[in-house]
VEXPATI-875595 format. One record per residue (C-alpha): y, x, z; residue number from 1; residue in three letters. Coordinates in nm, 2 decimals. Example, Ala and Ser with C-alpha at 12.3 -4.5 7.8 and 13.67 -1.06 7.14 Angstrom:
VEXPATI-875595
((-0.45,1.23,0.78),1,'ALA')
((-0.11,1.37,0.71),2,'SER')
***
This chain:
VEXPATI-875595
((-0.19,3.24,-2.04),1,'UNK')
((0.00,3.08,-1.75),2,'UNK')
((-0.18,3.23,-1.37),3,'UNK')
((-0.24,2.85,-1.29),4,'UNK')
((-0.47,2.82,-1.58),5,'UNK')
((-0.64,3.12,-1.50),6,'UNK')
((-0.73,2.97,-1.12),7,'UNK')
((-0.85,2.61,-1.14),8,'UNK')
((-0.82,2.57,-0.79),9,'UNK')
((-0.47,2.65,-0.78),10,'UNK')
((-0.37,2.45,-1.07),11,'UNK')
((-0.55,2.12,-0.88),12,'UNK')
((-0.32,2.23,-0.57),13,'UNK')
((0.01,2.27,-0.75),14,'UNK')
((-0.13,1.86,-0.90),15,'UNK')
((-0.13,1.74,-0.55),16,'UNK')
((0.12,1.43,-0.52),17,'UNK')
((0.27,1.55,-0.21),18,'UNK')
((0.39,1.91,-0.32),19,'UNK')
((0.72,1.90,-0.41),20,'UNK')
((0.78,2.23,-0.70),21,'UNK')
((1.15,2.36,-0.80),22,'UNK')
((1.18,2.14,-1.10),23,'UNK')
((1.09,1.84,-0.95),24,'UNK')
((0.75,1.70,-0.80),25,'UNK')
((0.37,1.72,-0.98),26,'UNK')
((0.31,1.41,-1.19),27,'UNK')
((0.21,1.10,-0.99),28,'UNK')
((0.04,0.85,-1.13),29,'UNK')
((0.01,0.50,-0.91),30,'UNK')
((-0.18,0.14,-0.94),31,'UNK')
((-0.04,-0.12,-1.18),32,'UNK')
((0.15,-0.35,-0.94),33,'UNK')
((0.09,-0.69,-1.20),34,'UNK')
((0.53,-0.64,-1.27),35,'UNK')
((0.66,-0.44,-1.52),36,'UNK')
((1.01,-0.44,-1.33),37,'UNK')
((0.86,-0.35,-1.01),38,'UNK')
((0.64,-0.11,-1.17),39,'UNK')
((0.93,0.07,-1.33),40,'UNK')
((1.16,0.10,-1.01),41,'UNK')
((0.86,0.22,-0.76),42,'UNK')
((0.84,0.66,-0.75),43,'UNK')
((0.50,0.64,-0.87),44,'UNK')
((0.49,0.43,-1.17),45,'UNK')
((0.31,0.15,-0.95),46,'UNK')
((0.17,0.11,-0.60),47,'UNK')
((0.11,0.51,-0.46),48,'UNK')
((-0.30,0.56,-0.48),49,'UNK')
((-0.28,0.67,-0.09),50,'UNK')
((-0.05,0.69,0.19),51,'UNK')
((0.12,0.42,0.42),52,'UNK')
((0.31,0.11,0.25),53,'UNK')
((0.56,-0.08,0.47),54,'UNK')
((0.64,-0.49,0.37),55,'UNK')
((0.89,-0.62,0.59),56,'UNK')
((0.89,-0.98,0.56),57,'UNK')
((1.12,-1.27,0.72),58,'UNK')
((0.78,-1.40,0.86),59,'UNK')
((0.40,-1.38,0.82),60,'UNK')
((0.29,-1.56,0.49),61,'UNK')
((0.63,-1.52,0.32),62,'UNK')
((0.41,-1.44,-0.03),63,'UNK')
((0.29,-1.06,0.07),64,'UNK')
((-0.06,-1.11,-0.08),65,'UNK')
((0.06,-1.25,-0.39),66,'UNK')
((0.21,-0.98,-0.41),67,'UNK')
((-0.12,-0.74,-0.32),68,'UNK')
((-0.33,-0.95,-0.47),69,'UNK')
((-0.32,-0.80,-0.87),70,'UNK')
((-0.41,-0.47,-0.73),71,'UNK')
((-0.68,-0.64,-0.52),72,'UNK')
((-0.82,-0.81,-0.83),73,'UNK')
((-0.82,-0.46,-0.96),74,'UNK')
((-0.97,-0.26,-0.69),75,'UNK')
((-1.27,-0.47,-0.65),76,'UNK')
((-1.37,-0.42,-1.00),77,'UNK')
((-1.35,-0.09,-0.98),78,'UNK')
((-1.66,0.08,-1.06),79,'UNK')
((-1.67,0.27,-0.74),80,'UNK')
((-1.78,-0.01,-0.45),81,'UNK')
((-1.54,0.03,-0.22),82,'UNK')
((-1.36,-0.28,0.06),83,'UNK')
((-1.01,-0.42,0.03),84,'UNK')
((-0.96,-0.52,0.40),85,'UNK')
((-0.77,-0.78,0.59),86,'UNK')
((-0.76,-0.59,0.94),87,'UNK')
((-0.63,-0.92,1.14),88,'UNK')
((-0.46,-1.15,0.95),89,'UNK')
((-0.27,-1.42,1.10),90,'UNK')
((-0.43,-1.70,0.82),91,'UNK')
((-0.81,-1.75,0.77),92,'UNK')
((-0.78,-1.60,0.39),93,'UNK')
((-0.93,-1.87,0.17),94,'UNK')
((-1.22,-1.75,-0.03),95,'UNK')
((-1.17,-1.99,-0.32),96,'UNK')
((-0.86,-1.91,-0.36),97,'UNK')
((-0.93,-1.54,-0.39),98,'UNK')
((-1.16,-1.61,-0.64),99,'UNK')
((-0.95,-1.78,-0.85),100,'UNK')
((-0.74,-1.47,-0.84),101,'UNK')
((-1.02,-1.31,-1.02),102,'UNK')
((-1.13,-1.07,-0.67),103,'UNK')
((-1.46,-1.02,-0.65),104,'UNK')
((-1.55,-1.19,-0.29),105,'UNK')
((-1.79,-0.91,-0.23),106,'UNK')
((-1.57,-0.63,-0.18),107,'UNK')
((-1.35,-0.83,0.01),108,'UNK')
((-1.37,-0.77,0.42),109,'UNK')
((-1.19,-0.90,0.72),110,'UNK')
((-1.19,-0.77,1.03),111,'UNK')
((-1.12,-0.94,1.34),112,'UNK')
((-0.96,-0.76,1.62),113,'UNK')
((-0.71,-0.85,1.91),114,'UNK')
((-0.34,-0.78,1.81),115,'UNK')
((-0.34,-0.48,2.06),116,'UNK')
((-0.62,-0.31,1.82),117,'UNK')
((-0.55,-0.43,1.52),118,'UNK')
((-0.37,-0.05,1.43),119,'UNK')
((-0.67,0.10,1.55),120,'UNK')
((-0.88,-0.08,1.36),121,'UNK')
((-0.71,-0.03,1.04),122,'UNK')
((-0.69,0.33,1.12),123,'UNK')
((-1.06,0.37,1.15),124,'UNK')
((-1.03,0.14,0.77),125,'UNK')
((-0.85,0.38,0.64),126,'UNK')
((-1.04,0.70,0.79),127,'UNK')
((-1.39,0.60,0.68),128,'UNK')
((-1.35,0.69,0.30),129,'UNK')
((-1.49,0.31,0.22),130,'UNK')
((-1.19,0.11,0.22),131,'UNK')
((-0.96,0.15,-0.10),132,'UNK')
((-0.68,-0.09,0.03),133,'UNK')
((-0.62,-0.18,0.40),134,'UNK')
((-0.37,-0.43,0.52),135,'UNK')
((-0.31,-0.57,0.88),136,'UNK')
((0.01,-0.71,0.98),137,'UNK')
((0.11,-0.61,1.31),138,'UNK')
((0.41,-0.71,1.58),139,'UNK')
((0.50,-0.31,1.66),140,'UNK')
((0.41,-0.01,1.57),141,'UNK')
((0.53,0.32,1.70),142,'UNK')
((0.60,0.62,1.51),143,'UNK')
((0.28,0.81,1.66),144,'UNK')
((0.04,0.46,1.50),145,'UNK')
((0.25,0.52,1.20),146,'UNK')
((0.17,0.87,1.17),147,'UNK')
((-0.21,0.85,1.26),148,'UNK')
((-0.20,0.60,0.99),149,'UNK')
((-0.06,0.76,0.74),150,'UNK')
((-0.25,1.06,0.83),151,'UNK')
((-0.59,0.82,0.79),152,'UNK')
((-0.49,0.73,0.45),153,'UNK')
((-0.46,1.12,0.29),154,'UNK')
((-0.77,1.23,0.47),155,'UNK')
((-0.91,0.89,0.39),156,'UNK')
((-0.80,0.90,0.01),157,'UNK')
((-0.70,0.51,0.08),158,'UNK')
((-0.41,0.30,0.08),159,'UNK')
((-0.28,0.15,0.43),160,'UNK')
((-0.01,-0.14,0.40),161,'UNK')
((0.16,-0.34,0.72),162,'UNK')
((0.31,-0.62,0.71),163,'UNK')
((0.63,-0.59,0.98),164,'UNK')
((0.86,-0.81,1.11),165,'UNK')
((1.21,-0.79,0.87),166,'UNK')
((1.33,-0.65,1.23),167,'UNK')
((1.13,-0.33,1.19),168,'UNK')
((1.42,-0.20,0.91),169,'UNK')
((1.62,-0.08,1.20),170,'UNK')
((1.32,0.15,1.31),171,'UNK')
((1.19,0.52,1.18),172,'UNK')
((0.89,0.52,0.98),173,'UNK')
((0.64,0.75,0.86),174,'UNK')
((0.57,0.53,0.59),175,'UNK')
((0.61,0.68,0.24),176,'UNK')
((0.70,0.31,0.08),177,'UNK')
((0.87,0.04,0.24),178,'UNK')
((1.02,-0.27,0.10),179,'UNK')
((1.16,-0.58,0.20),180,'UNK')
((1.04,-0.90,0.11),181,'UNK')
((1.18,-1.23,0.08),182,'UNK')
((1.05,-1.55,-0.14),183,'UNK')
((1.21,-1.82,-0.31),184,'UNK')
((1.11,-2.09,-0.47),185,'UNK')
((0.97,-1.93,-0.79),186,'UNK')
((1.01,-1.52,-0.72),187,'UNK')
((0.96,-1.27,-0.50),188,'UNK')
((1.27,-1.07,-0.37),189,'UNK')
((1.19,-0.74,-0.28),190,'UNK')
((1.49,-0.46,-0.18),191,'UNK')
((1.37,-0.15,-0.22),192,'UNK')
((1.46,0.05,0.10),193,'UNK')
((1.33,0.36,0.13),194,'UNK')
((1.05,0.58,-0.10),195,'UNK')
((1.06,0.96,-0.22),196,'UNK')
((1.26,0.97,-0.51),197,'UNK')
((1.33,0.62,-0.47),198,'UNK')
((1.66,0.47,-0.59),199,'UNK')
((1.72,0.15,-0.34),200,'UNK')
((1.76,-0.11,-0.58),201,'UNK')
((1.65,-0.50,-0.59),202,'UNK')
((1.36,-0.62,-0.85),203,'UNK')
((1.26,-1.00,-0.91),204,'UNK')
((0.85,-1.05,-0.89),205,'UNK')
((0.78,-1.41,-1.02),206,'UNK')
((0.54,-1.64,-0.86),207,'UNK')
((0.20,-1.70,-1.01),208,'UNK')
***
């Protein structure tokens, strides 16, 4: 019998996402992202289930919650009650229209803050073990908010994503995802920059 099987404590450590083994990493399993495609090119087989998620976009409101918004639909559904926030967002989000996505309004929470705690804020999200999925979109962050966040979001068990300025590709991240997003008239572009495992490549979303 394998020494792993004999110690099921060890055997959940050595299934812990992060831990890297000889032959390669322990199986990772990750959210449906709505896109086959995008689903196939991302490390985890989806969105990751926790950690920090970087979107670097051209400008605010370029299309990044169409692009959050299956997983949204998702994790409000879940049968464990737990918030999708907005920590800040730049547009009043439109209840209707969330609802028409199929999110259950319920589970949905925004939290105002001004821009200079807005990173706080969604730390504090992200700590509290009652937000599944966190999102604030931010001017600047440093690597020490980037690290408390991504910290926040293991001890957390949550998902943190910001939305950057495109700018923010020159910069060092603690992020373990980050993409850059552009829209068109009928898709999403996203380049895949940087992700453990990750081969940069460029994957087609379409447009509800």
């Amino acid at each position: 019998m394998p020494e792993a099987a004999q110690h099921p404590q060890l055997e959940t450590l050595l299934q812990h996402p992060a831990l890297w083994r000889g032959r390669g990493a322990a199986p990772r399993e990750g959210f449906a992202t709505g896109s086959a495609a995008l689903d196939a090119a991302l490390p985890d087989g989806g969105w990751p289930r926790r950690g920090l998620v970087e979107i670097l976009v051209p400008r605010f409101g370029s299309g990044e919650l169409a692009l959050w918004a299956p997983l949204i639909r998702r994790l409000t559904h879940a049968e464990t009650p737990r918030w999708c926030t907005f920590v800040a967002p730049p547009f009043e989000p439109f209840a209707p229209a969330w609802q028409q996505e199929g999110a259950r309004l319920d589970r949905l929470l925004v939290v105002q803050s001004r821009p200079a705690e807005s990173l706080w804020a969604l730390e504090q999200c992200l700590l509290s073990g009652v937000c599944a999925l966190g999102i604030a979109w931010p001017q600047a962050a440093g690597m020490t908010e980037l690290r408390r966040l991504a910290l926040a979001a293991e001890r957390g068990a949550s998902l943190g994503v910001l939305i950057r300025p495109a700018c923010a590709a020159r910069e060092h991240t603690a992020a373990t995802l980050r993409i850059a997003l552009t829209r068109t008239a009928t898709h999403l572009r996203l380049d895949l920059l940087k992700g453990r495992g990750l081969a940069p490549r460029v994957v087609q979303v379409a447009l509800p």
